[in-house]
TORPA-4810 file (N, C-alpha, C, O; in nm, 3 decimals):
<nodes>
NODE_1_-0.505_-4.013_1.234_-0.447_-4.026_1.101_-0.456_-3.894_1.023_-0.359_-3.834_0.976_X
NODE_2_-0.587_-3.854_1.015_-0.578_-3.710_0.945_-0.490_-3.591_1.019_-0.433_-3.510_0.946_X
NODE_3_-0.479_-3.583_1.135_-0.388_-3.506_1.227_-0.201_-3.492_1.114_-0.123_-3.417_1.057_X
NODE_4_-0.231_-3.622_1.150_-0.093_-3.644_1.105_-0.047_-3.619_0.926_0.066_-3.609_0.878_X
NODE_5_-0.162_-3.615_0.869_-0.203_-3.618_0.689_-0.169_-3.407_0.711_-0.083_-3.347_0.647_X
NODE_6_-0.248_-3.349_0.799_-0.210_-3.192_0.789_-0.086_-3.198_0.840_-0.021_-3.172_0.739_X
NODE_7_-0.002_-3.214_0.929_0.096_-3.183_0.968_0.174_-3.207_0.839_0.212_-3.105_0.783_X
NODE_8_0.218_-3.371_0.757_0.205_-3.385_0.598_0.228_-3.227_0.530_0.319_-3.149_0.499_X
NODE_9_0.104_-3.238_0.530_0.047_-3.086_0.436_0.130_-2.992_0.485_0.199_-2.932_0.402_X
NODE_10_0.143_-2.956_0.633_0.184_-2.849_0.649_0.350_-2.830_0.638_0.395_-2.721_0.672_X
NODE_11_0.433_-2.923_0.597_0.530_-2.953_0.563_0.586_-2.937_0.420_0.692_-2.892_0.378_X
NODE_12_0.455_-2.999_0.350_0.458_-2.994_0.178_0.452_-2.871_0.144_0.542_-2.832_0.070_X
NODE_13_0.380_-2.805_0.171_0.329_-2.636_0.190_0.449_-2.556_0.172_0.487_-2.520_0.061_X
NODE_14_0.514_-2.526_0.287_0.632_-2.505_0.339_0.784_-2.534_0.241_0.871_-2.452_0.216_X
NODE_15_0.777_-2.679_0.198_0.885_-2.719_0.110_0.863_-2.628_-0.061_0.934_-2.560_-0.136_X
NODE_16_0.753_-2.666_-0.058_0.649_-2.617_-0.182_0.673_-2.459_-0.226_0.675_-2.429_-0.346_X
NODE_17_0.690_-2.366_-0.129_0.684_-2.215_-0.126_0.824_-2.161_-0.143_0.844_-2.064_-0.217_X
NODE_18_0.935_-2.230_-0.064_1.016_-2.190_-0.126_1.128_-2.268_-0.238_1.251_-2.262_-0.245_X
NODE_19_1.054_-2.323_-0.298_1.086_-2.414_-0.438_1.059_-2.315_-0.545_1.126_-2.289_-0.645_X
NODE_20_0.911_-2.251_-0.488_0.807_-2.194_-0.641_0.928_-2.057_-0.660_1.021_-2.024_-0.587_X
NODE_21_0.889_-2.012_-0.762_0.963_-1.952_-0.844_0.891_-1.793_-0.897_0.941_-1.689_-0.941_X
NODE_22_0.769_-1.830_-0.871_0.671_-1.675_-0.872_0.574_-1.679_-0.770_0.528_-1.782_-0.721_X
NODE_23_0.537_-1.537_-0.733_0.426_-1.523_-0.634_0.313_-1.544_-0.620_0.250_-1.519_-0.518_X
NODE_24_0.258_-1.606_-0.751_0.139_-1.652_-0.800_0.109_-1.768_-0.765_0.001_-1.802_-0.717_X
NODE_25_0.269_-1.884_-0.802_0.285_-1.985_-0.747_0.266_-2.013_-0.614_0.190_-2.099_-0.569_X
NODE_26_0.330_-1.945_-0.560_0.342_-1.910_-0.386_0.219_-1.927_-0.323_0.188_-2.022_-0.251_X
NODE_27_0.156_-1.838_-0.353_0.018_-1.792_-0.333_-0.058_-1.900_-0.332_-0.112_-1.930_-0.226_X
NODE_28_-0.081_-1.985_-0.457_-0.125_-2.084_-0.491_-0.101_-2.183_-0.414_-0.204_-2.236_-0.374_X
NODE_29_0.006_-2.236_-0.372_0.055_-2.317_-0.299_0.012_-2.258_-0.168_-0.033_-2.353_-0.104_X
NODE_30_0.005_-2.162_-0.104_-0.005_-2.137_0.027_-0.160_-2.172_0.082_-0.196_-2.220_0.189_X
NODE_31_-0.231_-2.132_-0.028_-0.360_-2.104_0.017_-0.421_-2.285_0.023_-0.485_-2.331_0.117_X
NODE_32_-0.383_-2.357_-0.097_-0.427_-2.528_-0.105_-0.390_-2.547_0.028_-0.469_-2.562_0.121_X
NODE_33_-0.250_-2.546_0.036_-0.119_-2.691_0.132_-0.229_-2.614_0.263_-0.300_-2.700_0.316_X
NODE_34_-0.250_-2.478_0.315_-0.295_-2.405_0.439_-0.410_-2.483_0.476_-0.421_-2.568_0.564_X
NODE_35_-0.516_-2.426_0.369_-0.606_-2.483_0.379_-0.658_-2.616_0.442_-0.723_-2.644_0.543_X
NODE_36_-0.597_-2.691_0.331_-0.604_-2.817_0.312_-0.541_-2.926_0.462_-0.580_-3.040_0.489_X
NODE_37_-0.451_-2.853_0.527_-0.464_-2.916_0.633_-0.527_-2.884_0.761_-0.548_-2.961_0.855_X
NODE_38_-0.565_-2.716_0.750_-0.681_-2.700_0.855_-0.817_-2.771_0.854_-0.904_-2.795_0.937_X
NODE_39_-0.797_-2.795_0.713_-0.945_-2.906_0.722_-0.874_-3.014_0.762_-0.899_-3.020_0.883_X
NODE_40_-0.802_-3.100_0.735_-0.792_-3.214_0.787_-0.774_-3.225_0.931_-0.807_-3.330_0.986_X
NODE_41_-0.716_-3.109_1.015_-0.692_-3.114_1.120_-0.843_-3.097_1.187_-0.866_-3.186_1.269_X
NODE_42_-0.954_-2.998_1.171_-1.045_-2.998_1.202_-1.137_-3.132_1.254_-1.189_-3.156_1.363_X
NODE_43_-1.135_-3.246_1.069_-1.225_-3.343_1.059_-1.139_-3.405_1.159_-1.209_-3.466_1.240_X
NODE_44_-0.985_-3.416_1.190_-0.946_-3.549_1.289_-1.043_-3.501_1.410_-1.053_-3.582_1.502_X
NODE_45_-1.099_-3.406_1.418_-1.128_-3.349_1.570_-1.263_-3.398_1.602_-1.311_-3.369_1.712_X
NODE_46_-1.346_-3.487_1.496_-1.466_-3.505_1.471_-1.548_-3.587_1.612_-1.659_-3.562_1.660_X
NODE_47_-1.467_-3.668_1.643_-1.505_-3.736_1.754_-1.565_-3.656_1.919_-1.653_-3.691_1.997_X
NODE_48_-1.499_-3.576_1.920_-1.507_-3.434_1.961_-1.647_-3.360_1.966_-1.681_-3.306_2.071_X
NODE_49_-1.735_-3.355_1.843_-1.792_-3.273_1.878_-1.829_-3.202_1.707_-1.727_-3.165_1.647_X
NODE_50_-1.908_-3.191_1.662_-1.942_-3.090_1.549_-1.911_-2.979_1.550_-1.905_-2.917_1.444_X
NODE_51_-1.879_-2.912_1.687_-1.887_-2.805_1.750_-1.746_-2.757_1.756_-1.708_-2.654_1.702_X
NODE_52_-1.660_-2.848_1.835_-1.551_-2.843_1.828_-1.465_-2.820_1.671_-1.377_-2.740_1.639_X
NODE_53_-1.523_-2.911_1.607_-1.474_-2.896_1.448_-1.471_-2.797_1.344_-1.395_-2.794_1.247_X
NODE_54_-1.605_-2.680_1.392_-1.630_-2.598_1.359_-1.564_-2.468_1.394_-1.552_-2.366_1.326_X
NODE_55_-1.521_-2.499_1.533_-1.442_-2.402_1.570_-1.281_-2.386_1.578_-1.206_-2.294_1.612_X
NODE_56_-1.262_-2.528_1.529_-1.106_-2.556_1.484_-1.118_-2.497_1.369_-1.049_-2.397_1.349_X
NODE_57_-1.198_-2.541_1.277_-1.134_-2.462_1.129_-1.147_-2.354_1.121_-1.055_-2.296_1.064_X
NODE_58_-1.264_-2.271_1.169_-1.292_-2.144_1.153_-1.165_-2.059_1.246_-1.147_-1.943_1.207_X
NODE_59_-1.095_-2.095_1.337_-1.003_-2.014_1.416_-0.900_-2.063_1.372_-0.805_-2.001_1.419_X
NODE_60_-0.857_-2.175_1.280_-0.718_-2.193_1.253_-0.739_-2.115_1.112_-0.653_-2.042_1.062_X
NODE_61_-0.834_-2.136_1.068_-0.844_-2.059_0.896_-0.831_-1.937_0.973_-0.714_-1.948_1.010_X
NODE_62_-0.870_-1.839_1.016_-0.860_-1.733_1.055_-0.710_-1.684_1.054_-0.666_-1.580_1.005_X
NODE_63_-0.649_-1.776_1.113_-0.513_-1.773_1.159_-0.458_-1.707_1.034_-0.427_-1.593_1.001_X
NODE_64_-0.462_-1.867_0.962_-0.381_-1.868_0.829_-0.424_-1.706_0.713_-0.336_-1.648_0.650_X
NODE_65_-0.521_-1.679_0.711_-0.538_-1.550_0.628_-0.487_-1.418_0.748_-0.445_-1.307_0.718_X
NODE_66_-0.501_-1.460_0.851_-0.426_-1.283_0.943_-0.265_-1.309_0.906_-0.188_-1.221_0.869_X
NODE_67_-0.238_-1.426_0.923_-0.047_-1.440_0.880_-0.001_-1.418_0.753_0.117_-1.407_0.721_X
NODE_68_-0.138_-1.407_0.652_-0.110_-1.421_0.500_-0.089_-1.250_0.497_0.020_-1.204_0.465_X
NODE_69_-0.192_-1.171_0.530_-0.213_-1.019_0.559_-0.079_-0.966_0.582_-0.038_-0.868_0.518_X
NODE_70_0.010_-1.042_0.693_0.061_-0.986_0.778_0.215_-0.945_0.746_0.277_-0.839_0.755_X
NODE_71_0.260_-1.117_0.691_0.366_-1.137_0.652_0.381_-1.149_0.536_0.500_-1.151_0.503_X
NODE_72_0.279_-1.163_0.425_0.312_-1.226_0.282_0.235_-1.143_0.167_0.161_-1.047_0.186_X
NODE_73_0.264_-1.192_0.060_0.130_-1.147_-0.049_0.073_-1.206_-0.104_0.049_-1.198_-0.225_X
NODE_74_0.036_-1.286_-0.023_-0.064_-1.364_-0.080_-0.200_-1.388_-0.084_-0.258_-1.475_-0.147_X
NODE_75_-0.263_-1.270_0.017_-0.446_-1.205_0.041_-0.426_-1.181_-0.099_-0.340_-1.098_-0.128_X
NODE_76_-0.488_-1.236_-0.189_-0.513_-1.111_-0.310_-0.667_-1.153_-0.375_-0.697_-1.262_-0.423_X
NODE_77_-0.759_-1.028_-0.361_-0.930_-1.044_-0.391_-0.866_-0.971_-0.514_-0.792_-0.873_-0.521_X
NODE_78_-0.930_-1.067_-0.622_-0.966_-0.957_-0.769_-0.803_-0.886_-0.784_-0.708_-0.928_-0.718_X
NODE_79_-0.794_-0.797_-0.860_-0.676_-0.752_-0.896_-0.622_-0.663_-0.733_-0.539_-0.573_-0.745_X
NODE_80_-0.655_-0.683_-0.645_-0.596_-0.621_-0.528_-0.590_-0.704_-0.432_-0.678_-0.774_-0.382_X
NODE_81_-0.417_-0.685_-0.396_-0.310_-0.740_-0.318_-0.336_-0.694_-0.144_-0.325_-0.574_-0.118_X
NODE_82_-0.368_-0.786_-0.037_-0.397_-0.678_0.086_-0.260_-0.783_0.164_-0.234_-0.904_0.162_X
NODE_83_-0.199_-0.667_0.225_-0.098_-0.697_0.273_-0.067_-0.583_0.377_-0.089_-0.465_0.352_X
NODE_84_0.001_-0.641_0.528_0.027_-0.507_0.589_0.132_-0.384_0.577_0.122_-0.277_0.636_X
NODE_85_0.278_-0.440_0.452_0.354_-0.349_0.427_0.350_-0.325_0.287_0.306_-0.409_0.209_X
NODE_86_0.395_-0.210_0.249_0.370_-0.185_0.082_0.457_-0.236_0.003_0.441_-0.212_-0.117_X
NODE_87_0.554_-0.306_0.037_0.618_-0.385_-0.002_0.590_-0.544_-0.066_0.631_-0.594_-0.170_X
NODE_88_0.496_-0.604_0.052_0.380_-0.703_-0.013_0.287_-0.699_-0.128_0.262_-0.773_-0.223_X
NODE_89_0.231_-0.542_-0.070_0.121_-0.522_-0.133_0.161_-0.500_-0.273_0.073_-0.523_-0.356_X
NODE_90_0.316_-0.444_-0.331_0.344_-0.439_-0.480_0.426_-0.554_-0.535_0.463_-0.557_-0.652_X
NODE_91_0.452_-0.649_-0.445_0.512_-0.760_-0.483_0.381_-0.840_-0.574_0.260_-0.863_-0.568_X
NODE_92_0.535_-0.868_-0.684_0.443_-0.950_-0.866_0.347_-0.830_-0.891_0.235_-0.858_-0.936_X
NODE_93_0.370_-0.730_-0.874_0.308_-0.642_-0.998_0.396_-0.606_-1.098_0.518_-0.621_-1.105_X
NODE_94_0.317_-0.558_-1.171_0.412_-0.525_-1.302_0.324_-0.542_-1.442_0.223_-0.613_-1.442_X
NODE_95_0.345_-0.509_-1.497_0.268_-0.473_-1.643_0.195_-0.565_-1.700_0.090_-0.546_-1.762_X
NODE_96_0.270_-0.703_-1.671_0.132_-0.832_-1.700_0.114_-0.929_-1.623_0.124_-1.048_-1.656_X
NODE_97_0.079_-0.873_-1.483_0.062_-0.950_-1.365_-0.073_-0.920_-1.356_-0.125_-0.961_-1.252_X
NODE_98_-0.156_-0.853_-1.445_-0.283_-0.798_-1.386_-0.324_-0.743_-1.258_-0.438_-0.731_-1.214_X
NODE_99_-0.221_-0.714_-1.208_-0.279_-0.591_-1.087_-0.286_-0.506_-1.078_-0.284_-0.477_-1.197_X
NODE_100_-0.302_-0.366_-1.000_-0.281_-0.235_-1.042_-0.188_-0.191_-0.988_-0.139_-0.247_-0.890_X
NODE_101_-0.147_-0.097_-1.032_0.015_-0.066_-1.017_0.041_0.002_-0.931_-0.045_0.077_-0.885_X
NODE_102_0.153_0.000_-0.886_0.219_-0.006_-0.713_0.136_0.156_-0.686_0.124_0.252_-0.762_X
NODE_103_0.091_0.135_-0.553_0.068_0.319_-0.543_0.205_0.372_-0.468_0.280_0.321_-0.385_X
NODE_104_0.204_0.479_-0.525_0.318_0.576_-0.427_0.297_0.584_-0.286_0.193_0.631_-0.240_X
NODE_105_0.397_0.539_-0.212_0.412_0.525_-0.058_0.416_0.694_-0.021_0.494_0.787_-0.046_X
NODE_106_0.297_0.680_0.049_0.282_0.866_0.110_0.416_0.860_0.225_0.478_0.764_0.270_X
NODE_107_0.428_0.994_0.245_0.516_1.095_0.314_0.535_1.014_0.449_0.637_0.953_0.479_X
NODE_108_0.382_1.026_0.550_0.386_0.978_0.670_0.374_0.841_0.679_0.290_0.791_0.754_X
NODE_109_0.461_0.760_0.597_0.465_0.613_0.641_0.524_0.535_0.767_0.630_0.586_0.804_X
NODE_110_0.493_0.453_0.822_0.599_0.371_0.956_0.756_0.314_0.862_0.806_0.341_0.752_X
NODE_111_0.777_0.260_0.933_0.895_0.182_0.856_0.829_0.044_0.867_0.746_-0.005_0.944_X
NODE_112_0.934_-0.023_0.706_0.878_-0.178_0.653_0.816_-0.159_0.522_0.772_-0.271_0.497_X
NODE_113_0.787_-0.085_0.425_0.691_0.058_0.519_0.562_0.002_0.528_0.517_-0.086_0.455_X
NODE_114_0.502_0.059_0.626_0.381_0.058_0.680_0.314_0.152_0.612_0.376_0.235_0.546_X
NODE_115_0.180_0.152_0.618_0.126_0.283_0.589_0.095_0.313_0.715_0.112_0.238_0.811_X
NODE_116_0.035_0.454_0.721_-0.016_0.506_0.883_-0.156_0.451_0.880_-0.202_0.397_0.981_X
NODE_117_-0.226_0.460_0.770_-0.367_0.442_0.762_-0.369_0.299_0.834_-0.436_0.286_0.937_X
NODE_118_-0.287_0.180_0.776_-0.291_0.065_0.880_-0.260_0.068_1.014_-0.331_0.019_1.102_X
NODE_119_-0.143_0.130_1.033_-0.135_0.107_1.166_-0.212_0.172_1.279_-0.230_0.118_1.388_X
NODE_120_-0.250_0.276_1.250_-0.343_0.379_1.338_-0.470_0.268_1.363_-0.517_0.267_1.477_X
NODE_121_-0.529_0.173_1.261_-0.624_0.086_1.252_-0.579_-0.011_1.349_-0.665_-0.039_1.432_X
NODE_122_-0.467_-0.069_1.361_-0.408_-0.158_1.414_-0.430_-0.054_1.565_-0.530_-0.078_1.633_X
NODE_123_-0.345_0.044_1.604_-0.399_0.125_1.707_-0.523_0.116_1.806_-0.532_0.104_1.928_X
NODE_124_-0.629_0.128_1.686_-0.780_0.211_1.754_-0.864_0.051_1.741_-0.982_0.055_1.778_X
NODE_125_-0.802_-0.113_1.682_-0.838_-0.198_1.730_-0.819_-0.277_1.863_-0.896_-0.350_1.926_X
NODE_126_-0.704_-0.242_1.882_-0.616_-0.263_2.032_-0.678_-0.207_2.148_-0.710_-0.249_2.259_X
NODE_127_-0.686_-0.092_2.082_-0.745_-0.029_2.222_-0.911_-0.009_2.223_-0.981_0.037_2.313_X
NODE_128_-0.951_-0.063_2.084_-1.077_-0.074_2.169_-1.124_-0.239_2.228_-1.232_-0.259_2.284_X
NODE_129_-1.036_-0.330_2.206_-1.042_-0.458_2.294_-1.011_-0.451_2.412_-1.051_-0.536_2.492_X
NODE_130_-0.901_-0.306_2.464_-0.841_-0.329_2.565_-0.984_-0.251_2.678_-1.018_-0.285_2.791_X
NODE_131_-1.029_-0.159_2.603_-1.198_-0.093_2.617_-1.287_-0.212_2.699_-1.343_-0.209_2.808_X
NODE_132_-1.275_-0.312_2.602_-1.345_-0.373_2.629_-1.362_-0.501_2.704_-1.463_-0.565_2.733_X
NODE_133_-1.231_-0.521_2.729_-1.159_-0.590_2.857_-1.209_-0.552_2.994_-1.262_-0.617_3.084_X
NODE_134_-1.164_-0.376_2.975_-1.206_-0.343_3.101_-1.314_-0.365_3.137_-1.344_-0.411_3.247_X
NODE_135_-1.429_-0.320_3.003_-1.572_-0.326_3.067_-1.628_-0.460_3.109_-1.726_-0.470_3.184_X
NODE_136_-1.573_-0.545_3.068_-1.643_-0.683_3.087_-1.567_-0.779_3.183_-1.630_-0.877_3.221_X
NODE_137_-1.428_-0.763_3.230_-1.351_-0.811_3.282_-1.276_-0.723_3.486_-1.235_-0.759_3.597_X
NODE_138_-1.306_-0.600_3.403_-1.238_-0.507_3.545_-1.109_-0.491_3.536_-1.068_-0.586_3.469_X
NODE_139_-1.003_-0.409_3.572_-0.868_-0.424_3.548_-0.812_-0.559_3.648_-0.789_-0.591_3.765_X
NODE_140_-0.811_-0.615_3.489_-0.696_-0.732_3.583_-0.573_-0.707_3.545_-0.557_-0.591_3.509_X
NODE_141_-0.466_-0.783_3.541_-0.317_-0.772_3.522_-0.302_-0.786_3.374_-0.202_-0.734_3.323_X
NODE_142_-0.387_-0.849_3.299_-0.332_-0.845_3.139_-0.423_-0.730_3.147_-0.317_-0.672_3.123_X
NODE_143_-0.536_-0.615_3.159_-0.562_-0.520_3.076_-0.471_-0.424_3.117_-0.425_-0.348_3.032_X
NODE_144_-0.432_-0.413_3.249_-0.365_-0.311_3.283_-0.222_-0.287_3.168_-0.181_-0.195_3.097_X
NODE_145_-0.179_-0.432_3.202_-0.054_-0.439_3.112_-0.064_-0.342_2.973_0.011_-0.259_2.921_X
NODE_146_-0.195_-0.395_2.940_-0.216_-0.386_2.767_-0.210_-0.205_2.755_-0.148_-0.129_2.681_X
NODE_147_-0.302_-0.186_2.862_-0.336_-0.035_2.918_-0.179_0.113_2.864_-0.154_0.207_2.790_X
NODE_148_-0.126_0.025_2.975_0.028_0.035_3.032_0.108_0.062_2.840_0.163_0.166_2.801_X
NODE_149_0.093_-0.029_2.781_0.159_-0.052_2.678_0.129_0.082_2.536_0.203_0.147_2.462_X
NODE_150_-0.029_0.070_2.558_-0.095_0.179_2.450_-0.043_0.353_2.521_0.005_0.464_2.501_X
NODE_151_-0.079_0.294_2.578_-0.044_0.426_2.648_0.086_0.501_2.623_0.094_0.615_2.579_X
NODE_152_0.211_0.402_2.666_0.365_0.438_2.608_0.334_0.462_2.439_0.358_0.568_2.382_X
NODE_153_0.291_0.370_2.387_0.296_0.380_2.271_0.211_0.532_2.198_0.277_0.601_2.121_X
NODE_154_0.105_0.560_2.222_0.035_0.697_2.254_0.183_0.834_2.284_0.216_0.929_2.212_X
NODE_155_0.232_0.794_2.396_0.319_0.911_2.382_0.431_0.952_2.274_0.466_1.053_2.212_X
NODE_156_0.484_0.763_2.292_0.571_0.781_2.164_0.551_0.830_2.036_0.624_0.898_1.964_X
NODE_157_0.433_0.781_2.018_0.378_0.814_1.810_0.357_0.934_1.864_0.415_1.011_1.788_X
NODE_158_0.289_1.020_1.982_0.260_1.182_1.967_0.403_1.236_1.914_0.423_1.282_1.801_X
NODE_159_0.512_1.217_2.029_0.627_1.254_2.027_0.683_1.299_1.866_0.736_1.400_1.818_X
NODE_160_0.640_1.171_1.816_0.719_1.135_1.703_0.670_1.194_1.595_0.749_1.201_1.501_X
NODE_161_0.561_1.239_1.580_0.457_1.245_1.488_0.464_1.438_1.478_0.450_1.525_1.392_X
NODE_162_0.488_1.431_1.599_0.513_1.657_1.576_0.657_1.665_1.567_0.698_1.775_1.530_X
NODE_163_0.758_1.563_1.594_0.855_1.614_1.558_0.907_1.606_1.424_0.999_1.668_1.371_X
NODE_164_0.819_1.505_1.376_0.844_1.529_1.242_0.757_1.619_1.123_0.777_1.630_1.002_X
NODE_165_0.651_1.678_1.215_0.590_1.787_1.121_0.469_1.644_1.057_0.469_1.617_0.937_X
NODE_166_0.420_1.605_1.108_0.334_1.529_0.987_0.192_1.501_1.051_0.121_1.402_1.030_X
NODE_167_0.161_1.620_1.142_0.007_1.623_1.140_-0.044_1.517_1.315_0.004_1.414_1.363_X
NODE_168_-0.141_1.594_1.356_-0.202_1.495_1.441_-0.301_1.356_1.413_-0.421_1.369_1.389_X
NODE_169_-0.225_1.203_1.420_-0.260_1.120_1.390_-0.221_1.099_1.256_-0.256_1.003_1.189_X
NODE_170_-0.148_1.190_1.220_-0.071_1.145_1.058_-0.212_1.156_0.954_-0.239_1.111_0.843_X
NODE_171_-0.263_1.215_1.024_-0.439_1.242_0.952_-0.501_1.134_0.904_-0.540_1.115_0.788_X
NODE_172_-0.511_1.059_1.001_-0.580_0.924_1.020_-0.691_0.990_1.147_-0.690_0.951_1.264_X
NODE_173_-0.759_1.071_1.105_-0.846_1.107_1.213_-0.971_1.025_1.257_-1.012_1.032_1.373_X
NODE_174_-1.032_0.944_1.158_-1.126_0.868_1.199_-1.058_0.731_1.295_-1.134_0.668_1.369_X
NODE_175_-0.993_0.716_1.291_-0.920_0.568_1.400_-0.868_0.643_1.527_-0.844_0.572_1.625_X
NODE_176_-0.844_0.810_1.542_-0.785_0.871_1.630_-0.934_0.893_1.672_-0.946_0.961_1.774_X
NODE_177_-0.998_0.869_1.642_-1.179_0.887_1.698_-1.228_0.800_1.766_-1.282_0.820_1.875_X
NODE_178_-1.214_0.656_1.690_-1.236_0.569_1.754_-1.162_0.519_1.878_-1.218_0.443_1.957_X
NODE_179_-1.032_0.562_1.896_-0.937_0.567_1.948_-0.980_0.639_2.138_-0.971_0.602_2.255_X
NODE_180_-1.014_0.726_2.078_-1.037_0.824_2.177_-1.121_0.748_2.277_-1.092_0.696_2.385_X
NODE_181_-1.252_0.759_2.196_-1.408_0.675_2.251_-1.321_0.579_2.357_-1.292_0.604_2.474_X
NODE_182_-1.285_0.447_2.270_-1.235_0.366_2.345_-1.181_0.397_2.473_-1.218_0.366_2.587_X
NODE_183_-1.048_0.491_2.414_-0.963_0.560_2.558_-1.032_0.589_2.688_-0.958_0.578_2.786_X
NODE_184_-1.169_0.626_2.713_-1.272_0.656_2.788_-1.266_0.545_2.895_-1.235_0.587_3.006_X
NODE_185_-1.284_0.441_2.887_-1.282_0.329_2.955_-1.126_0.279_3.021_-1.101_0.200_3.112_X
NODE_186_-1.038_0.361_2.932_-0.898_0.316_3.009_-0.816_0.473_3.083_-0.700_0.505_3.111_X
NODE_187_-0.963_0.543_3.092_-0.922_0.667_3.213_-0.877_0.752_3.126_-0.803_0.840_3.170_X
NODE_188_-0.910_0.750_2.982_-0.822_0.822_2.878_-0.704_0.822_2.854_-0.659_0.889_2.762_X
NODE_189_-0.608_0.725_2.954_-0.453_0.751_2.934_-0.434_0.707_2.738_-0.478_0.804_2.676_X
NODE_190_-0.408_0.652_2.690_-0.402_0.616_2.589_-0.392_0.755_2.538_-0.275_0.788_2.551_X
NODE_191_-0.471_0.865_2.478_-0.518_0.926_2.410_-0.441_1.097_2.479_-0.392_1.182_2.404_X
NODE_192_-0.449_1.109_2.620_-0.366_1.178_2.676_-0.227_1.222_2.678_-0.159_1.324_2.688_X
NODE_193_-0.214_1.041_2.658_-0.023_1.044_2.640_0.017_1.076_2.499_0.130_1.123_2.484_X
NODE_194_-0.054_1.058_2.400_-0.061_1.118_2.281_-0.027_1.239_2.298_0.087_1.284_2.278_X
NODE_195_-0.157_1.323_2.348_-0.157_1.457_2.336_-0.009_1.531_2.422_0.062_1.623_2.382_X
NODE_196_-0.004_1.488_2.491_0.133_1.517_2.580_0.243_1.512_2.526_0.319_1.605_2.552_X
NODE_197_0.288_1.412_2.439_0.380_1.338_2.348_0.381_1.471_2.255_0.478_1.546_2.247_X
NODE_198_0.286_1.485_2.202_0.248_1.542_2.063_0.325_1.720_2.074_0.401_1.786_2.004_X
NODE_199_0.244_1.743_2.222_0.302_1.903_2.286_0.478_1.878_2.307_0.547_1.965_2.254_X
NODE_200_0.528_1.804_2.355_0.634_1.823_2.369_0.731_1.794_2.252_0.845_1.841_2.256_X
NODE_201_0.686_1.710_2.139_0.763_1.748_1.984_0.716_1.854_1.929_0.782_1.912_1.842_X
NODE_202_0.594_1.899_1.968_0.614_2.034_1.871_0.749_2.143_1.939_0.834_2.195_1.867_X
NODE_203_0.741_2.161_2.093_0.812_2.216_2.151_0.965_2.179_2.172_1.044_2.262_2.217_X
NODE_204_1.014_2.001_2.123_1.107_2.028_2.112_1.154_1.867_2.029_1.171_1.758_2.082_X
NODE_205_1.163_1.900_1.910_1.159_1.762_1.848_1.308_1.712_1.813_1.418_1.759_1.781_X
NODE_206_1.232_1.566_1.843_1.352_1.482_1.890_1.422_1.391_1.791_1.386_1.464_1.698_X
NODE_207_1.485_1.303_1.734_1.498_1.251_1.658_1.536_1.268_1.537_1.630_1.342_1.507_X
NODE_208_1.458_1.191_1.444_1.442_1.225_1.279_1.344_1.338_1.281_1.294_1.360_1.171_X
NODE_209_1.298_1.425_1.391_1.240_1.567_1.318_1.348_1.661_1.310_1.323_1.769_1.256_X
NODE_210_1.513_1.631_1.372_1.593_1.749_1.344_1.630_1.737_1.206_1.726_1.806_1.172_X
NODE_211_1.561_1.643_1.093_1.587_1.714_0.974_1.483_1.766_0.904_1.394_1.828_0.961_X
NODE_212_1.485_1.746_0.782_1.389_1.786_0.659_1.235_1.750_0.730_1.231_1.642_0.788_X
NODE_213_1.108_1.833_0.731_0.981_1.825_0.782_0.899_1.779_0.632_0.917_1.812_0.514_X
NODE_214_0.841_1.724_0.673_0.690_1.692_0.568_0.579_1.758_0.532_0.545_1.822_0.631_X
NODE_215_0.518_1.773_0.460_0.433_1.862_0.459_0.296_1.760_0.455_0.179_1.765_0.492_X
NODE_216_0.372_1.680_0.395_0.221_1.584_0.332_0.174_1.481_0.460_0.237_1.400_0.528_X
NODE_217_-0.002_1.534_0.456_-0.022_1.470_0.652_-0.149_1.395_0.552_-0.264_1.418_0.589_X
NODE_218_-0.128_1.295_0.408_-0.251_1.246_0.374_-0.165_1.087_0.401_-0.051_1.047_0.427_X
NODE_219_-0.286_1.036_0.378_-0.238_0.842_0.416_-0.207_0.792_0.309_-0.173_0.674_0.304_X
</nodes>
């Protein structure tokens, strides 16, 4: 019965969000209707196990605040909005929203926009799970994959990153640190293909570096 009371919820939620009319609302609504049926879904689980119940809510709540981060704006501690594009993060500000006011999107942003400071984080967390795959697991077929993937991705952002003039690691050097460490365990490719990437846009850049260069390499 409670199973079926969140699913309910998770419906009302849903109808609820795009009815509301401000982001406050939204917010409000997201975080109850979310909530409110990860608990119920949890307690249906009761029969189960204390154990089990504990680990339903704690990994479905989990869920619900990484999707809130990810996709929405609705993380908000105290007058600050955490969101993964800056676009979230200044959505419902404004002069009497009580938040603080939009910061200026630096130079070396991703697109959406991203900042670099997140994604490089997003980066040097990846690969240090994929670190740690290896060490505890051995290369099986998902680390290799994962391996395989950072790695392309490593050459590409080098590539991309000198051809547009904007610094090694977009001067996110502490996650290009952690980054590295990690890389150790995956034979260094990760961190290599970077550097490789990186030599061959300075030497011959590709893309959006054949225009206007950046100067600004802060996050």
């Amino acid at each position: 019965m409670l199973f079926v009371v969140a699913l309910a919820l998770i419906l009302a939620t849903t109808a609820g969000i795009a009815r509301a009319d401000s982001v406050g609302a939204k917010r409000l609504i997201y975080w109850l209707g979310w909530m409110s049926a990860v608990a119920c879904a949890a307690v249906s689980l009761l029969p189960l196990g204390l154990k089990t119940t504990v680990i339903t809510f704690v990994g479905f709540a989990f869920a619900v605040v990484f999707w809130a981060w990810l996709t929405t704006p609705y993380l908000k501690i105290g007058r600050r909005t955490f969101a993964l594009t800056m676009a979230d993060r200044c959505s419902g500000q404004g002069p009497d929203s009580g938040e603080d006011a939009p910061a200026q999107l630096p130079a070396n942003h991703y697109p959406g926009p991203v900042t670099a400071g997140t994604v490089w984080w997003i980066f040097a967390i990846l690969t240090t799970a994929a670190g740690v795959g290896v060490y505890l697991g051995g290369w099986r077929w998902q680390t290799i994959t994962v391996a395989v993937v950072l790695t392309a991705l490593g050459a590409i952002s080098g590539l991309d990153d000198a051809s547009r003039a904007l610094g090694t690691a977009r001067g996110q050097h502490v996650q290009a640190a952690v980054i590295a460490v990690a890389s150790i365990l995956l034979w260094l490719a990760p961190i290599a293909a970077y550097a490789i990437g990186y030599t061959i846009g300075l030497r011959h850049p590709t893309g959006r570096g054949s225009g206007p260069r950046s100067l600004d390499h802060g996050s």
